[in-house]
C-alpha positions as CSV (number, residue, x, y, z in Angstrom):
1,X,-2.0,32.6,11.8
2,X,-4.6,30.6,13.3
3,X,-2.4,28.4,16.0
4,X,-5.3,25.6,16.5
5,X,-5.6,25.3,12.5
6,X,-2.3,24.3,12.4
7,X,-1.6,22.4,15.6
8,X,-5.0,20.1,13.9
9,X,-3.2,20.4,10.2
10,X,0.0,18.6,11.7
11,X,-2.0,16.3,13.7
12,X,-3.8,15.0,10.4
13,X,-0.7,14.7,8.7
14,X,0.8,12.4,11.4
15,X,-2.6,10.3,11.5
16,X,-2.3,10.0,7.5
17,X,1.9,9.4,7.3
18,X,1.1,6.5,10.3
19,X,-1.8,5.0,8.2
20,X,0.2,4.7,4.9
21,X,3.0,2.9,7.3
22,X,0.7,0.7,8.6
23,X,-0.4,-0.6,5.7
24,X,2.9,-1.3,4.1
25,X,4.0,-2.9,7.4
26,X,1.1,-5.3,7.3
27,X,1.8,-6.6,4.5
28,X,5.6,-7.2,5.9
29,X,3.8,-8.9,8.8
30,X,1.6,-11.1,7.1
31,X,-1.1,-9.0,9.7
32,X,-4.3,-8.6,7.4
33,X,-6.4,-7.7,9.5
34,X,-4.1,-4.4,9.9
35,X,-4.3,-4.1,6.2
36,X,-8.2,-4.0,6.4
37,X,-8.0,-1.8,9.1
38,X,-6.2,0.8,7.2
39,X,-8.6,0.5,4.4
40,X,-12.4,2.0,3.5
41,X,-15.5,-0.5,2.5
42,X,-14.2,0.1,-0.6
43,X,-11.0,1.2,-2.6
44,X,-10.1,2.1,-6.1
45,X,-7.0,0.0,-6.6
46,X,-4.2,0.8,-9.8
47,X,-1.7,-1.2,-10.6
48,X,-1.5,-1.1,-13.9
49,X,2.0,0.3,-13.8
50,X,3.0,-3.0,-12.5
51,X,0.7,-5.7,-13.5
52,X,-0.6,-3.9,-16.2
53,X,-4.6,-4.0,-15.0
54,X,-7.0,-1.2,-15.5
55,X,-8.0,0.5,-12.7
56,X,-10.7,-1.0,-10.7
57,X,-12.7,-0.2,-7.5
58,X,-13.1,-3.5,-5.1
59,X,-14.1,-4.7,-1.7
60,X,-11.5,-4.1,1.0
61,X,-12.2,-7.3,1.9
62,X,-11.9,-9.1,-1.3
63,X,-8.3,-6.9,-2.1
64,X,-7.3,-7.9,1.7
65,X,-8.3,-12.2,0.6
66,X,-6.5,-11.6,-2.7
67,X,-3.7,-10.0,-1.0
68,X,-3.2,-12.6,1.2
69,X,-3.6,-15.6,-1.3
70,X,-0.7,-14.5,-3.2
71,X,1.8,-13.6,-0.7
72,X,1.4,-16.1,1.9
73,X,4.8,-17.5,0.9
74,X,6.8,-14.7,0.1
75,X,8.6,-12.2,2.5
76,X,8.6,-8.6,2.0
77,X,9.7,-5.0,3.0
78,X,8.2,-2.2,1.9
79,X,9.9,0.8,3.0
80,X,7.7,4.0,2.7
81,X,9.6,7.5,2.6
82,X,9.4,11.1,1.8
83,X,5.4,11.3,2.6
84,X,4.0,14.4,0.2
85,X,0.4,14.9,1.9
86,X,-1.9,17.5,0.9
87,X,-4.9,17.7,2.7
88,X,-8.5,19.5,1.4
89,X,-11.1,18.9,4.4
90,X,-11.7,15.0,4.9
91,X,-10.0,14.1,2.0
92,X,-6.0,13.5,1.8
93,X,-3.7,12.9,-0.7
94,X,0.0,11.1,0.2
95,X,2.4,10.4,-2.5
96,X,5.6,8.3,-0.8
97,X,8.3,6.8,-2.2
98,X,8.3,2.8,-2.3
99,X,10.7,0.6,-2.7
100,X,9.6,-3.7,-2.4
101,X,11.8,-6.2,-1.7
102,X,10.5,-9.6,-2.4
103,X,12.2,-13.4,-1.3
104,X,10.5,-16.6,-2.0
105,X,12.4,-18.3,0.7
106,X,11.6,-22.2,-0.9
107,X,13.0,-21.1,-4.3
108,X,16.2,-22.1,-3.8
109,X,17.5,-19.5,-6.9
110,X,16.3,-16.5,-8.2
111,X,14.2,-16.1,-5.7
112,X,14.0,-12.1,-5.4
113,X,12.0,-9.6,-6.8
114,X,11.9,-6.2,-6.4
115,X,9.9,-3.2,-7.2
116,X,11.2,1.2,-7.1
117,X,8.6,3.3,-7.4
118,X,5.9,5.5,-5.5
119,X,2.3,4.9,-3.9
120,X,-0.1,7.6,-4.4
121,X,-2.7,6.7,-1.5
122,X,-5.9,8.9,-1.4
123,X,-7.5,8.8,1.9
124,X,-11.0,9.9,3.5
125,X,-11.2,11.2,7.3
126,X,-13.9,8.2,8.7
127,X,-15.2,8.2,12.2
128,X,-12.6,6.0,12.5
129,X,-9.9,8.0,11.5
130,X,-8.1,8.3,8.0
131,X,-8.4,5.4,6.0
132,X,-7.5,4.6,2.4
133,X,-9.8,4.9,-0.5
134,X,-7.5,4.3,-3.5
135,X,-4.3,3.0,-3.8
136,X,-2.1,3.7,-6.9
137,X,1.4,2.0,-7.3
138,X,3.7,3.6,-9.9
139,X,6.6,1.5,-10.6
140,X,10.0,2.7,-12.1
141,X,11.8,-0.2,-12.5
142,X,11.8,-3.8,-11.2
143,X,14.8,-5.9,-10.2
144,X,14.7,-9.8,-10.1
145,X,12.3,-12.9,-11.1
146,X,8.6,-11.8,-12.0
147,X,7.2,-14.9,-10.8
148,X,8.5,-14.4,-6.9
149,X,5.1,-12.4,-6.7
150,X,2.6,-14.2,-5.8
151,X,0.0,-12.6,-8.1
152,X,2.2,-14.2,-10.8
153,X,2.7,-17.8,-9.8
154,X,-0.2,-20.3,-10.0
155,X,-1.9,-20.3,-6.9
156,X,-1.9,-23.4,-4.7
């Protein structure tokens, strides 16, 4: 049992677990530049689960703009839980459980929406630290009004 092997193994996991966080906090916080700080130059993104979109690799900075475009206006939580990492050198896998909740606070009715699931986040160790190189959201059900996503409304 190599003591330093594992002392560094529990470090990375608590770097990786803290990075996930951080990016579902940011987007409770409206705080984007958090989100791009938790992210690599570029990321493979999936949601085609939810919005039904083929996978696609993009810009941190252009999912970061789209990201805040469409959810200027709505409040969320994203709670993060029961963080599965596996790690192979500087490459880590986390699979957490997710659960959104959404609320358009000017729609004065059915103005929730929210989304059960899990986030399989793949990560890559950077000189920075662990970031995020693909993000994939697997949804098992949804709760509420589609359109309180910003990503389905017409944008302003």
């Amino acid at each position: 049992m190599n003591v330093d092997l594992e002392v560094s193994n529990l470090i990375d996991r608590a770097a990786i677990s803290d990075v996930v966080i951080r990016f579902a906090r940011a987007f409770d916080m409206h705080d984007w530049a958090l989100l791009r700080s938790c992210l690599t130059t570029e990321i493979e993104i999936d949601y085609s689960d939810f919005r039904g979109e083929p996978p696609t690799v993009v810009r941190a900075d252009d999912y970061v703009a789209n990201r805040e475009r469409t959810l200027s206006d709505v409040k969320t939580l994203h709670l993060s839980t029961n963080h599965l990492i596996t790690i192979e050198g500087d490459h880590a896998i986390c699979i957490s459980n997710a659960v959104i909740y959404r609320f358009l606070p000017d729609q004065p009715t059915d103005n929730t929406y929210d989304t059960y699931g899990y986030y399989t986040h793949e990560l890559t160790r950077t000189s920075e630290g662990w970031k995020i190189s693909r993000i994939k959201q697997s949804v098992f059900w949804n709760n509420g009004n589609p359109a309180v996503h910003g990503a389905n409304r017409p944008q302003k």
